[in-house]
C-alpha positions as CSV (number, residue, x, y, z in Angstrom):
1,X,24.3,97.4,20.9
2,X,21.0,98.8,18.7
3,X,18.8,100.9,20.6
4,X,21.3,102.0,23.6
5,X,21.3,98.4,24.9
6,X,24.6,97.7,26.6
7,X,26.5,95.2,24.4
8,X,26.5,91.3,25.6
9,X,30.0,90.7,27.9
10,X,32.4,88.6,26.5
11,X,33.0,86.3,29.6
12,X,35.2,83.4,29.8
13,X,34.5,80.3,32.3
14,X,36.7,77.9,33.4
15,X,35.2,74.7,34.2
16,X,36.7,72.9,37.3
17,X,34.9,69.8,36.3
18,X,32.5,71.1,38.7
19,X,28.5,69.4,38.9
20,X,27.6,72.8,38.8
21,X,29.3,74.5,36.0
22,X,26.4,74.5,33.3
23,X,24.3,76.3,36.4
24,X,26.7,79.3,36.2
25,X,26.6,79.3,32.7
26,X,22.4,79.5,32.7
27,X,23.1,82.4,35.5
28,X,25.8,84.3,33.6
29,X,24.0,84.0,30.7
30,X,21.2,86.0,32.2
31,X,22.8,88.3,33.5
32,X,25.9,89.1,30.9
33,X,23.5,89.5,27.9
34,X,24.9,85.8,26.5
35,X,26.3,82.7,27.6
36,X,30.1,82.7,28.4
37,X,32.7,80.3,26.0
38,X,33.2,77.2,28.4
39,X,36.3,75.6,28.4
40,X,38.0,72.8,30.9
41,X,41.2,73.8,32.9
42,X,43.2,71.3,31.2
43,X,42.1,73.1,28.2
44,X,44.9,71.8,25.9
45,X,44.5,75.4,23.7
46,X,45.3,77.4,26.8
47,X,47.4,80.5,25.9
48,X,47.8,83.8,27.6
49,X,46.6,85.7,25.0
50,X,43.1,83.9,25.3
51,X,42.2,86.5,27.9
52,X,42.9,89.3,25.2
53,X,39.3,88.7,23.9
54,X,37.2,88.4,26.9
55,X,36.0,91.0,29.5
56,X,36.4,88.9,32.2
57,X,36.4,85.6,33.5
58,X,34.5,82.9,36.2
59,X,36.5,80.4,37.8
60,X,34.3,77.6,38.6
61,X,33.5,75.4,41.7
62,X,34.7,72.2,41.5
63,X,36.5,69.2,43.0
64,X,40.7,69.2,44.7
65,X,42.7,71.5,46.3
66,X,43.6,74.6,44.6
67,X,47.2,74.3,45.6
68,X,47.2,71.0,43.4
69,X,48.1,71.5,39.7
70,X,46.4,68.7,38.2
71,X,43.3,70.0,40.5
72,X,43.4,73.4,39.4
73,X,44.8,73.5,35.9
74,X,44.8,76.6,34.1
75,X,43.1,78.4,36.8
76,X,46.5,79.8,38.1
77,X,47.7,81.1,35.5
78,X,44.2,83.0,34.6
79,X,44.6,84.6,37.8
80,X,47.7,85.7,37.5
81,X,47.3,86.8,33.7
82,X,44.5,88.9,35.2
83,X,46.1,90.7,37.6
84,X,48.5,92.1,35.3
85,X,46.1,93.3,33.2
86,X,43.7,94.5,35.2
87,X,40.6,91.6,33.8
88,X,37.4,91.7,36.0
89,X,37.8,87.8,37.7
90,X,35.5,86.2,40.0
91,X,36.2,83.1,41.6
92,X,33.3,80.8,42.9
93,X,34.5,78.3,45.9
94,X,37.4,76.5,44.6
95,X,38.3,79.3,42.2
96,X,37.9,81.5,45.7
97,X,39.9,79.3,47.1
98,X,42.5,79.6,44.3
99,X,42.4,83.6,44.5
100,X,43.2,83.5,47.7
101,X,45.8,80.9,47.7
102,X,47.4,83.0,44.7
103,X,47.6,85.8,46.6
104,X,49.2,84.1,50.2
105,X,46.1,83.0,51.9
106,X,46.2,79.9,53.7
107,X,43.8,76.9,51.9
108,X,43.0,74.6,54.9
109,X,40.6,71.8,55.8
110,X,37.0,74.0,56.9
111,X,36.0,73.3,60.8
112,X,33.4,70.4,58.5
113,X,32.7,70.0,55.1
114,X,29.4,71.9,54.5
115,X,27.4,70.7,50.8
116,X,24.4,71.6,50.0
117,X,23.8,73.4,53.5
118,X,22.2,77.0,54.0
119,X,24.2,79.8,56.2
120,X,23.5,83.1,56.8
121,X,26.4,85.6,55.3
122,X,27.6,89.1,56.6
123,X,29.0,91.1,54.4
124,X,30.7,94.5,54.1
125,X,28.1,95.4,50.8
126,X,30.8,96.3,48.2
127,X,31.0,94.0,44.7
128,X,28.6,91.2,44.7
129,X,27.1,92.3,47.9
130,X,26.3,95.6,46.7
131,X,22.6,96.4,47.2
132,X,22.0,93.7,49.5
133,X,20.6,92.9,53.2
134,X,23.2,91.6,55.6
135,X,23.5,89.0,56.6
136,X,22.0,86.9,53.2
137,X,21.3,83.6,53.5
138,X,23.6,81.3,50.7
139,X,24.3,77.7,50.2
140,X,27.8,76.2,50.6
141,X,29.5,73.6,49.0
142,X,32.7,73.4,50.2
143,X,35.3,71.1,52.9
144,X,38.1,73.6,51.9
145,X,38.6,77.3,53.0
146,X,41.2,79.9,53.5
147,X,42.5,81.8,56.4
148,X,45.0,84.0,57.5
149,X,44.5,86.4,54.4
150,X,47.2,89.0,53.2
151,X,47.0,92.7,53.4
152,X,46.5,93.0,49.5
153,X,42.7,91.0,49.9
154,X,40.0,92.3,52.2
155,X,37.8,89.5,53.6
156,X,34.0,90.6,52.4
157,X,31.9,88.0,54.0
158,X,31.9,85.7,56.7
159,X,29.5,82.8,57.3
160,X,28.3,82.4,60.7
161,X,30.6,80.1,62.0
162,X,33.2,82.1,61.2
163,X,34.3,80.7,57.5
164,X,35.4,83.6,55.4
165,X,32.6,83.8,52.4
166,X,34.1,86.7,50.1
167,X,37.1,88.5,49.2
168,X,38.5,91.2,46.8
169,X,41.6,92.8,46.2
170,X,42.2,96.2,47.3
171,X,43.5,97.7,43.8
172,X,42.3,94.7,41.6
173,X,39.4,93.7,40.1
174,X,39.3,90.5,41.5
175,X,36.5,89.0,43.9
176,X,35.8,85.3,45.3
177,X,32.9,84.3,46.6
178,X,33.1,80.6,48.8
179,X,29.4,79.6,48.5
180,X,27.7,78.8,45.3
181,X,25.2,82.3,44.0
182,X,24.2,79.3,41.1
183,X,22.6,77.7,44.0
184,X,18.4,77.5,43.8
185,X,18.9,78.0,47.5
186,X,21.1,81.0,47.2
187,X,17.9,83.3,46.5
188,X,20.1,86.6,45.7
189,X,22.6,84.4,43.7
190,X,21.3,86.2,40.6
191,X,21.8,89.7,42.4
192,X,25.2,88.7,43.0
193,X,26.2,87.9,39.4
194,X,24.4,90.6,38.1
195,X,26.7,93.3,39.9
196,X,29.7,91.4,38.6
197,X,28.6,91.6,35.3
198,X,27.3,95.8,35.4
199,X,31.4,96.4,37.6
200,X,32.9,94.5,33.8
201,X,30.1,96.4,31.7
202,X,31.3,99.8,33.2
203,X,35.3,99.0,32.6
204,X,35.7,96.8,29.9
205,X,37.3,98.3,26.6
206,X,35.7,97.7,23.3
207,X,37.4,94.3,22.0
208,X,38.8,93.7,18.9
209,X,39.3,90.1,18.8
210,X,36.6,87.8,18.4
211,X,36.4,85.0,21.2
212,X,38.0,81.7,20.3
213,X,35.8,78.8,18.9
214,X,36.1,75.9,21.4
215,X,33.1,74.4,20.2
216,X,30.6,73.6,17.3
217,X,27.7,75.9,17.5
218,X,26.5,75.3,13.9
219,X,23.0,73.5,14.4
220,X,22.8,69.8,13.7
221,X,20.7,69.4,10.1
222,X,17.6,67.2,10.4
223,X,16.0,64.6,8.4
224,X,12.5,65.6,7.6
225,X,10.2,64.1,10.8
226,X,8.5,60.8,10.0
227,X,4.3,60.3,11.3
228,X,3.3,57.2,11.4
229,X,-0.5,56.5,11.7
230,X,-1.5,56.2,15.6
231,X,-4.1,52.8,16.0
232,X,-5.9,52.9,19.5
233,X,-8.7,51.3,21.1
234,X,-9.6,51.6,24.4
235,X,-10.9,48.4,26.9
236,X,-11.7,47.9,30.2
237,X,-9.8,46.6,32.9
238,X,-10.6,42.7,33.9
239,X,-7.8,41.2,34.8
240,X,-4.5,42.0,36.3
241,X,-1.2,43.5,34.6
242,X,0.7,40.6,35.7
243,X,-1.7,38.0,34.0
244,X,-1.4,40.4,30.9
245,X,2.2,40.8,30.9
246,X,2.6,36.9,31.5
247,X,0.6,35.9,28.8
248,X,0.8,38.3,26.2
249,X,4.6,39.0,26.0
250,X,6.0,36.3,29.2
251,X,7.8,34.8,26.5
252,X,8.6,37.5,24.2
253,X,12.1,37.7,22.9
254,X,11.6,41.6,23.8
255,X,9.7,42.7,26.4
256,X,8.9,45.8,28.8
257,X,7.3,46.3,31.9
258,X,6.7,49.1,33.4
259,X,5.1,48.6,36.6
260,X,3.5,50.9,38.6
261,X,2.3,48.6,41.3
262,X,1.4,50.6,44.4
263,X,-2.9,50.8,44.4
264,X,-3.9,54.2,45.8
265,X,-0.6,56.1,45.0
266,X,-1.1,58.6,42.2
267,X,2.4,58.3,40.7
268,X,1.3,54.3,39.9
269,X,-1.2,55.3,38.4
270,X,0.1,54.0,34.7
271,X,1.6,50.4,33.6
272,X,2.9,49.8,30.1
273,X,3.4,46.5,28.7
274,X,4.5,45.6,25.6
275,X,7.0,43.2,23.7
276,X,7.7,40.5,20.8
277,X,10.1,40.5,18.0
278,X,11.3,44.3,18.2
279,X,13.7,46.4,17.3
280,X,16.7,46.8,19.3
281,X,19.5,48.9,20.2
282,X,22.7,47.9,22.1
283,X,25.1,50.7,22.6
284,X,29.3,49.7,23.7
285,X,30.8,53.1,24.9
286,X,34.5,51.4,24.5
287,X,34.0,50.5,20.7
288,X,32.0,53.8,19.7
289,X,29.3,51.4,18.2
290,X,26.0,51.5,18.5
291,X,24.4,48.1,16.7
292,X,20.5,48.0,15.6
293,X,19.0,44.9,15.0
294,X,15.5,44.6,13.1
295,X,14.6,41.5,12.4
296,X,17.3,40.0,10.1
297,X,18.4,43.2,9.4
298,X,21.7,44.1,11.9
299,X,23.6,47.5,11.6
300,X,26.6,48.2,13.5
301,X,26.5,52.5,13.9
302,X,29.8,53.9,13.9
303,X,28.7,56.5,16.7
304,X,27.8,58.0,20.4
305,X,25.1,56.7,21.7
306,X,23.6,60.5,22.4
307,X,24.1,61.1,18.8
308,X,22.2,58.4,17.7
309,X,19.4,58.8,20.0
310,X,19.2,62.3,19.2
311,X,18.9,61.8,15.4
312,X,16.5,59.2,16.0
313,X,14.2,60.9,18.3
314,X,14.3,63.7,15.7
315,X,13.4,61.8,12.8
316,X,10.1,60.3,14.6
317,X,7.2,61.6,16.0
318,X,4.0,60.0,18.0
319,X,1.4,62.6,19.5
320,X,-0.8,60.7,22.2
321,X,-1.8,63.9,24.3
322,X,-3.6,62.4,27.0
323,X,-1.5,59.2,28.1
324,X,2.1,59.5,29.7
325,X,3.7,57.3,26.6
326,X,3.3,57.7,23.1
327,X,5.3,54.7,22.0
328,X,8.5,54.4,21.5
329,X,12.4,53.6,22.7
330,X,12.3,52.1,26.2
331,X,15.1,50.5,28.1
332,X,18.4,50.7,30.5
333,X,21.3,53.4,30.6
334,X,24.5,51.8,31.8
335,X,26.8,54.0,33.9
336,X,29.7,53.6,31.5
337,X,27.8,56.2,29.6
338,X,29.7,58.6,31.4
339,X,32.0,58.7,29.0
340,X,30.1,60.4,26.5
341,X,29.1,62.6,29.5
342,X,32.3,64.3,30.1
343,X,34.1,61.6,32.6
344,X,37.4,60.8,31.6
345,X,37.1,57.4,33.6
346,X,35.9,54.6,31.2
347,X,35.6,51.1,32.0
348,X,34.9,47.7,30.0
349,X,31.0,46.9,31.9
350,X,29.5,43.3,32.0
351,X,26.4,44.3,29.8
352,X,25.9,46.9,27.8
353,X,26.0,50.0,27.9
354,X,22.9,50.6,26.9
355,X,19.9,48.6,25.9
356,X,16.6,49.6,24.1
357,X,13.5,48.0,22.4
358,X,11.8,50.3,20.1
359,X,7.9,49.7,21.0
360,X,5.6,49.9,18.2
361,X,2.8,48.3,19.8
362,X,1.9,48.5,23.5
363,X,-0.7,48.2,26.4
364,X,-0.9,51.6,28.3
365,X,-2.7,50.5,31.8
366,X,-5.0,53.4,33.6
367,X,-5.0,51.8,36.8
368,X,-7.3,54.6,37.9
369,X,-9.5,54.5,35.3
370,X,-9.4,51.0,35.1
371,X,-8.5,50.7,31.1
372,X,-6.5,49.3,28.7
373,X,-5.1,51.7,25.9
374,X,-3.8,49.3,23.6
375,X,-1.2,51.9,20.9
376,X,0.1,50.7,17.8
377,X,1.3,52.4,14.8
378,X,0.7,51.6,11.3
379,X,-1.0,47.6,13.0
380,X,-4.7,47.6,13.2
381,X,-4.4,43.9,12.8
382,X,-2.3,43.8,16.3
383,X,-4.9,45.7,17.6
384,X,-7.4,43.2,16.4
385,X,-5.6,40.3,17.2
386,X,-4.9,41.7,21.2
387,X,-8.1,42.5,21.7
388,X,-9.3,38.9,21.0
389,X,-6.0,37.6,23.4
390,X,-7.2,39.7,26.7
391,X,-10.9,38.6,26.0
392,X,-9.9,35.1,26.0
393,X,-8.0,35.9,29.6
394,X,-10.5,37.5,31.1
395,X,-12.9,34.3,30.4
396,X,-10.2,31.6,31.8
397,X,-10.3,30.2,34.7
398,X,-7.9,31.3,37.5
399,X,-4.5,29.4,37.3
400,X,-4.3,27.6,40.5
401,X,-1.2,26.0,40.1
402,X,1.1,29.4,40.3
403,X,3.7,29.5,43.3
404,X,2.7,32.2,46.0
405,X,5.5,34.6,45.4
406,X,5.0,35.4,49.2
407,X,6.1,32.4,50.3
408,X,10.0,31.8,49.2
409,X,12.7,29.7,51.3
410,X,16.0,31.8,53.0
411,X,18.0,33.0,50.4
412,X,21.9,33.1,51.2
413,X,23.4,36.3,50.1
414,X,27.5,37.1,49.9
415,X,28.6,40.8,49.3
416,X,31.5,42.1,47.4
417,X,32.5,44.0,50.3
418,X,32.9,42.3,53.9
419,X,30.8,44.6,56.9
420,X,34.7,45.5,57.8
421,X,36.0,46.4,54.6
422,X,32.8,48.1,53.7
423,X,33.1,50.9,56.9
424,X,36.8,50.9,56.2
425,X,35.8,52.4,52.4
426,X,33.3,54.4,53.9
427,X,35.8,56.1,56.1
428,X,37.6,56.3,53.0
429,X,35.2,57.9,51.8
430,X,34.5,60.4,54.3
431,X,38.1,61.4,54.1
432,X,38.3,62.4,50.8
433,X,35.1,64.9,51.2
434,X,36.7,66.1,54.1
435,X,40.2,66.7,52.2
436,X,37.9,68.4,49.1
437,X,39.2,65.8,46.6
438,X,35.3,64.9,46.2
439,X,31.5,66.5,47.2
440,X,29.8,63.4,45.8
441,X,30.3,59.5,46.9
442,X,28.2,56.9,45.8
443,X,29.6,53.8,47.8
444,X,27.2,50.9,46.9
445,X,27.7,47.4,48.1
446,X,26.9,44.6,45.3
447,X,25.0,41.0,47.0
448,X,25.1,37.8,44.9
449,X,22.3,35.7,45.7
450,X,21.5,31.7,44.2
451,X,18.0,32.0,44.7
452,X,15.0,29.8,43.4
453,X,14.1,31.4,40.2
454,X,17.0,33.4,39.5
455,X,17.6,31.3,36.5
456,X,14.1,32.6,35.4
457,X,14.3,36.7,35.8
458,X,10.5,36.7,34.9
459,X,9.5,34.7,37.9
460,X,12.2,36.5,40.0
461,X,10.8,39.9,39.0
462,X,7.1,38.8,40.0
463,X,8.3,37.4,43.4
464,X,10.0,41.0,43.8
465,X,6.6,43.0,42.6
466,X,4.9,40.9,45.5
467,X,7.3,41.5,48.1
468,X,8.2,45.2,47.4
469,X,5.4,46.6,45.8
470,X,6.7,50.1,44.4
471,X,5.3,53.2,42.1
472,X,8.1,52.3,39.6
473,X,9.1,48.8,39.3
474,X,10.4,47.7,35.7
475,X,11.1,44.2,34.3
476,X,13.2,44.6,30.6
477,X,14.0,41.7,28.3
478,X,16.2,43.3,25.2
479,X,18.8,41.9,23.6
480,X,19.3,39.1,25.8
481,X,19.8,41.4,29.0
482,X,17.0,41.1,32.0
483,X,16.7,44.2,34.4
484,X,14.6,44.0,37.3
485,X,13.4,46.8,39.5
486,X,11.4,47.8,42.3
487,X,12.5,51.8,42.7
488,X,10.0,54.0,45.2
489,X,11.7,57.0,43.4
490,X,11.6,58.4,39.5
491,X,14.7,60.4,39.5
492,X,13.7,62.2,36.2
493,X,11.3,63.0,34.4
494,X,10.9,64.6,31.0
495,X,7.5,66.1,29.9
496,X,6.5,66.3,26.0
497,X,6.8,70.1,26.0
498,X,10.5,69.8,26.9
499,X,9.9,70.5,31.1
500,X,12.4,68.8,33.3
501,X,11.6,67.8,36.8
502,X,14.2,66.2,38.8
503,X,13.0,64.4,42.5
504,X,14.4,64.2,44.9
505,X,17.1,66.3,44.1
506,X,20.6,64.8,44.1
């Protein structure tokens, strides 16, 4: 490295198909001088002599038993490979676990699985430790440990209830650690990795190989980005979002909703309406199409859906700096884009994977402010033409004749699952965490209800908004697909400037 700068460490990490991996990656990264190659541990390219061009490797956390093959993959025979040859390894909770079983320590079921929970660690202050206060507080993942470890490891840490926390080998350069040090809660995490990384930056040999390519990093070209002329006006408040969503766009062959509808709390403090005959995208994970419709115009995209979204989004610009939506792609992610996420499970779904409506035209609500932002690009006559629509509402007369949404006859409900097959798939459930085949269940019953109005999702969604006001409800109409929501919670959130907030954290 220029200027006496120790040289960026080569470091290899083995992905366990852990939630967590891409945490270790942002944490080695910062503490290695680069980002380590990634690859699975059913990496099909696995070979022995891989190791030749790293200074060391990570073994990830993630799901299964370490004793289990299929679980652990090419894990075992990176351990082994780098005990022969002496290559700085660290192991984080199931690649502890798979040090230790490696070396003929017991891998048992922990006295209760512990995820996402805070101990306090003692340890003996060699390897990671080193420089530290004892005990350190740490968060664990884990329903798996080991016990009963051979004379060739020395146990380094123990939580306190006991749980051993760290190991090394007495001649090798091998550590695990059983919590995660990626953590946010783990505050000397970064401490940890960083005296992994300076033990590999005072051993390692110069290397002569260069690491193998298991990845594109060439960057993606872009079309030049396209600005559309922003029209805006600005009016005041007179009449409610419902009457403007049901009479503007109600019958809309598109349509969006975004409701906050909670008076008084700050996170409702937007609604944005819009709809008509839109744009559309509907993506179908199991065909690898994506197919826009514009009008009469209909392609079918021979692609990912994350591809084309990100070309799209780079290819179009809006600047609206003081209003939380700047026009746009709105609509509904189906879970079967997992696929393109990594999951090996995929699965035929009853609508789409994914449905958007691009709005050019819109009504951002300030329910604070009490305004109407009315957004259009490249429209001044829709701007016009709406302006003259919610005058016209705000002199009508109230609609007497509209159903109190409060008061709705019992509605017979059946579930999927019966109350006793439902607690028998939680214990199900609760088994698997507590055997380590899973750290993350999402066991959701599904109710089927023949109410009045569910032919008409509109008038369903508005007896919902009555009942259940919430800061985020939603109503989408797009491609022939109705989504109705009343969510208290906005998992994510993405700011303009590229600032990721995620609450509550899952």
């Amino acid at each position: 490295a220029e200027h006496g700068e120790p040289r960026p460490l080569r470091i290899l990490l083995i992905d366990n198909y852990g939630s967590f991996t891409y945490n270790l990656v942002h944490q080695i990264a910062a503490t290695a001088g680069q980002a380590p190659v990634v690859v699975h541990n059913d990496w099909a390219e696995w070979d022995p002599s891989v190791l030749d061009r790293f200074d060391a490797v990570v073994l990830s956390p993630g799901p299964g038993d370490p004793r289990v093959s299929e679980d652990f993959g090419i894990c075992a025979d990176a351990i082994r490979i780098a005990a022969e040859r002496r290559i700085p390894l660290l192991g984080v909770c199931l690649g502890h676990q798979g040090l230790g079983h490696a070396f003929g320590a017991a891998v048992r079921r922990a006295p209760e699985p512990r995820h996402g929970r805070p101990s306090p660690v003692a340890h003996d202050g060699t390897g990671p430790f080193e420089g530290l206060p004892s005990p350190v507080e740490v968060v664990r993942y884990h329903s798996l440990m080991i016990d009963d470890v051979p004379d060739e490891l020395v146990v380094t840490a123990r939580a306190d209830d006991g749980v051993i926390m760290g190991i090394r080998h007495r001649e090798l350069p091998l550590w695990g650690v059983q919590f995660h040090p990626e953590s946010i809660g783990t505050l000397d995490g970064t401490h940890m990795m960083a005296n992994f990384a300076a033990f590999v930056r005072a051993t390692a040999a110069p290397l002569t190989k260069p690491a193998p390519v298991v990845a594109s990093s060439a960057p993606v070209s872009r079309a030049p980005v396209a600005r559309r002329a922003l029209r805006r006006r600005t009016l005041p408040l007179r009449v409610t979002t419902e009457t403007l969503f049901t009479d503007l766009f109600g019958d809309a062959t598109q349509a969006v909703w975004l409701d906050g509808n909670r008076p008084g709390d700050p996170r409702a403090r937007y609604s944005i309406l819009g709809g008509g005959d839109l744009p559309t995208a509907i993506a179908d994970v199991q065909a690898g199409t994506v197919t826009v419709r514009d009008g009469a115009q209909e392609r079918v995209l021979r692609t990912g859906f994350f591809d084309w979204l990100d070309a799209e989004l780079a290819v179009t610009a809006t600047e609206v700096s003081d209003l939380p939506f700047a026009l746009g792609w709105v609509g509904a992610l189906g879970y079967e884009l997992r696929a393109e996420c990594g999951s090996p499970h995929r699965r035929r779904a009853a609508t789409p994977d994914a449905a958007l409506v691009r709005l050019d035209r819109a009504l951002v609500v300030d329910h604070e402010e009490e305004r109407i932002h009315l957004l259009a690009l490249d429209d001044e006559d829709w701007i016009t033409r709406t302006t003259a629509e919610i005058a016209a509402l705000e002199e009508a007369p109230p609609d007497g004749t509209a159903p109190d949404p409060l008061v709705a006859p019992p509605v017979a409900l059946s579930a999927r699952h019966s109350r006793a097959e439902y607690l028998r798939l939680i214990a199900e459930a609760q088994e698997e965490i507590a055997a380590g085949e899973t750290y993350e269940a999402c066991l959701t019953n599904l109710l089927h209800a023949a109410a009045p109005g569910a032919g008409d999702p509109l008038a369903a969604y508005l007896a919902l908004r009555a009942q259940n006001p919430a800061p985020f409800g939603a109503f989408l109409r797009i491609g022939g697909v109705s989504v109705l929501s009343t969510s208290p919670e906005r998992f994510l959130r993405i700011t303009a400037d590229g600032a990721v907030e995620s609450r509550p954290i899952k």
